[in-house]
C-alpha positions as CSV (number, residue, x, y, z in Angstrom):
1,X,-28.7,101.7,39.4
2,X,-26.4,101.1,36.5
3,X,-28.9,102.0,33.8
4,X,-29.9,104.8,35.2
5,X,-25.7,106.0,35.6
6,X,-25.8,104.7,32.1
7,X,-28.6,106.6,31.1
8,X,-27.4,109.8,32.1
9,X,-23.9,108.8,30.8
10,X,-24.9,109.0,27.8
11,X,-27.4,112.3,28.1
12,X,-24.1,113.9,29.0
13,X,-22.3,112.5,26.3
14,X,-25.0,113.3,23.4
15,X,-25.2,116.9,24.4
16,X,-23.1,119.4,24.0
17,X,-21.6,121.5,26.8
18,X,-24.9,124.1,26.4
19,X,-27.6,121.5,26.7
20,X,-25.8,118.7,29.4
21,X,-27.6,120.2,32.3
22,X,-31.2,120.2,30.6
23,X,-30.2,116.7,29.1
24,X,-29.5,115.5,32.7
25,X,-32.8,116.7,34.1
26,X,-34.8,115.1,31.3
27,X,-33.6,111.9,32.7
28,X,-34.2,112.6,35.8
29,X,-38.1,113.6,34.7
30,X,-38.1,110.6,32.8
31,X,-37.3,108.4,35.7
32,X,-39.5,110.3,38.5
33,X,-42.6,109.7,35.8
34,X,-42.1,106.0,35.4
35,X,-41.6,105.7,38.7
36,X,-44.5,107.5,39.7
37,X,-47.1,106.0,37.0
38,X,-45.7,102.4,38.3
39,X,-46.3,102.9,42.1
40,X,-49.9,104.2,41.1
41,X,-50.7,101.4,39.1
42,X,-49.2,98.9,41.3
43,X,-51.0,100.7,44.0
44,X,-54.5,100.7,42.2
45,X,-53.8,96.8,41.8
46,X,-52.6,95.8,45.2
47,X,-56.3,97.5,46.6
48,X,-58.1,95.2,44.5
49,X,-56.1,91.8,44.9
50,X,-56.7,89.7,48.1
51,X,-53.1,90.1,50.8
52,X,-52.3,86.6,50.3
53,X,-52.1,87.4,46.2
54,X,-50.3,90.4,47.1
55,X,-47.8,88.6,48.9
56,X,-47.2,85.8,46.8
57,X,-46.3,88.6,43.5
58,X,-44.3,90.2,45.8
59,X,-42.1,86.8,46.7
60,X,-42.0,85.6,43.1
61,X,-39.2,87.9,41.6
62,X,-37.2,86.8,44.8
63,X,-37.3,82.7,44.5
64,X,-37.4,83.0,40.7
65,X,-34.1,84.0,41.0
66,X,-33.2,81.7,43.7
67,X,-34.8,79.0,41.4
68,X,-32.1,80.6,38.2
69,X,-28.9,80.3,40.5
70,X,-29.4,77.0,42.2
71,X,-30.8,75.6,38.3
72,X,-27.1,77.3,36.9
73,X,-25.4,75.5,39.8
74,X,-27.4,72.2,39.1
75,X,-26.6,72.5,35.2
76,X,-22.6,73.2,35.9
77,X,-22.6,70.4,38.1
78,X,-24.0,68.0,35.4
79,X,-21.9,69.0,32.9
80,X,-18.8,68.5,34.6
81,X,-17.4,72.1,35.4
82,X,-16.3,73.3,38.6
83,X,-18.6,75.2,40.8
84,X,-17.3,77.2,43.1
85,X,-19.1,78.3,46.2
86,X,-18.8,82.1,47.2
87,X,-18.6,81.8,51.5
């Protein structure tokens, strides 16, 4: 969500008082369409892959960034800093 604020952030600031409502929309179009094209193409994908592949791509994002914060808290505790645990 913070690009998208960001994006129309700065749609509103670029335009000028006239145009911020039509600038607004344009990123709103332009975020629908991307949206859109992905969940087709993700859709015409998933009907050709097996559930098992399906699955596994959709767990990867998720313990690939598992993976990234317990390798950072691996590293830091090599090193010699401090890591604090968030409870």
């Amino acid at each position: 969500a913070p690009a998208l604020t960001t994006a129309y952030l700065i749609a509103d600031e670029s335009a000028d008082a006239a145009r911020r409502t039509r600038a607004g929309a344009w990123v709103n179009t332009a975020f629908n369409a991307g949206s859109s094209g992905g969940t087709a193409a993700v859709g015409l994908l998933v009907d050709r892959l097996p559930l098992a592949l399906c699955c596994a791509v959709a767990a990867a994002p998720a313990l690939l960034c598992a993976a990234a914060v317990l390798g950072t808290g691996v590293l830091r505790a090599r090193a010699g800093t401090e890591v604090v645990d968030a409870v």
